[in-house]
N, C-alpha and C positions, 0 to 999 in steps of 0.2 A: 507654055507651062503656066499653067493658074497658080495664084499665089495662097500659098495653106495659109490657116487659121493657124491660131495662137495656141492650140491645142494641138494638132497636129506637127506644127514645128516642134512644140515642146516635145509629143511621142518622141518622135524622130532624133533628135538631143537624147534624149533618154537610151531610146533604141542602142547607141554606138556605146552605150554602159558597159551592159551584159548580154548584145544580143537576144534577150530576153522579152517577146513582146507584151506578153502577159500584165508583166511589170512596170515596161516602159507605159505602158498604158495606164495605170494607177498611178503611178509618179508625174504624169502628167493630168492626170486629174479626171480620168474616167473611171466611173463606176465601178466596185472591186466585183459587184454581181456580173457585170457583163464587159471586163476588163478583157476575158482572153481570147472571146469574140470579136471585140473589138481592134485588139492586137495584130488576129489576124487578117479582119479585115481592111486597116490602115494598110500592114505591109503587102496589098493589093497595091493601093492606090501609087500611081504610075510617077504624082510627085513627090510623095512621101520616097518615094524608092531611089530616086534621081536625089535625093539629098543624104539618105541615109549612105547612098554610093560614094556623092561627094564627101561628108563627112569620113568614111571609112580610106578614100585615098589621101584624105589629110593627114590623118592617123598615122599611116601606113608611110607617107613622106618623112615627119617629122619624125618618127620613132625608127625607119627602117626596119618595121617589123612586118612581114607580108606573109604571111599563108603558105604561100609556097615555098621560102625561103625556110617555116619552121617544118614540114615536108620534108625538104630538103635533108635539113641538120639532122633527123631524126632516123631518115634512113641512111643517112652514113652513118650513126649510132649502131642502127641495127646490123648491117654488115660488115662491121669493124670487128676483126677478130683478136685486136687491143685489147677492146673493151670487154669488162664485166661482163659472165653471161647472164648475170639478172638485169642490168641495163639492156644489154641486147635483147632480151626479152621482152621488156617492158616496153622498148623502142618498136619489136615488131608488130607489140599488140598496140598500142596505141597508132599504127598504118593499117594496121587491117581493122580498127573501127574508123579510121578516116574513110577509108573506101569503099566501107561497108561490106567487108567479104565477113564477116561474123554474123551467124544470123541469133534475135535472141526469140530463148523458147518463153512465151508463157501459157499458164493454164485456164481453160478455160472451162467455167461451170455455168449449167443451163439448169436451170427447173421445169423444163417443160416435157411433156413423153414424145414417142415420136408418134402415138396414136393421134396427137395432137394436131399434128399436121400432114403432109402430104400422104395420102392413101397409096400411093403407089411407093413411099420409102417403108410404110408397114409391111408393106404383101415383100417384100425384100427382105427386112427381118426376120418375117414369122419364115422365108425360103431361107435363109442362113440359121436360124433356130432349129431348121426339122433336116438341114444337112447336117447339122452338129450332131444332130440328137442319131443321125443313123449311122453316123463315124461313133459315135461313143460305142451303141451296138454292136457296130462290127468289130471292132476293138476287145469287148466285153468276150465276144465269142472267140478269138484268139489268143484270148490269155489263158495260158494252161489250167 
């Protein structure tokens, strides 16, 4: 294991803050333009990662507080039928964004047409446009 820079150790110190590398990256003194490129490409490097590790099991000694232990607490929360059903609520959602079983929607706007691009997704539209257009017709012709 090579030894980091005085920069990179600092990331790293920083890092076990907030998780946050973005940040940990500015606090230790890189560039706010290219802080969260750089963020992520420290939490590559193999010994940035080996200390950020150790640091996070010092943590986790001294404090007795581990990931899986607050896991743990949370789903006995939620299938506690003691408890509050807004806690137990609270408690399920906050396991299923651990797990990632929540997926989130968002929306997405293009300004480009599709004539724009691939020839073969046009001849596809303009075949969905003249199927549409002869259900409307038949349609037209069945209404009393």
């Amino acid at each position: 294991m090579k030894s980091l820079t005085a920069k990179q150790q600092r990331f790293a110190e920083e890092y076990l803050i907030d998780l946050n590398a973005t940040q940990a990256a500015i606090r230790a003194g890189y560039s706010e333009r290219t802080a969260r490129s750089q963020g992520q490409r420290l939490l590559t490097y193999v010994d940035i990662a080996a200390v950020i590790e150790k640091g996070r099991a010092d943590l986790t000694e001294r404090t007795g507080f581990a990931a899986e232990r607050t896991v743990n607490a949370i789903g006995r929360i939620a299938y506690d039928t003691e408890v509050h059903l807004g806690y137990r609520l609270k408690a399920l959602e906050l396991l299923g964004k651990h797990f990632g079983i929540f997926v989130t929607k968002s929306e997405v706007h293009h300004s480009c047409s599709i004539s724009d691009g691939d020839p073969g997704l046009q001849a596809t539209m303009d075949l969905i446009r003249e199927i549409n257009a002869e259900n409307d017709a038949e349609s037209d012709e069945e209404a009393p």
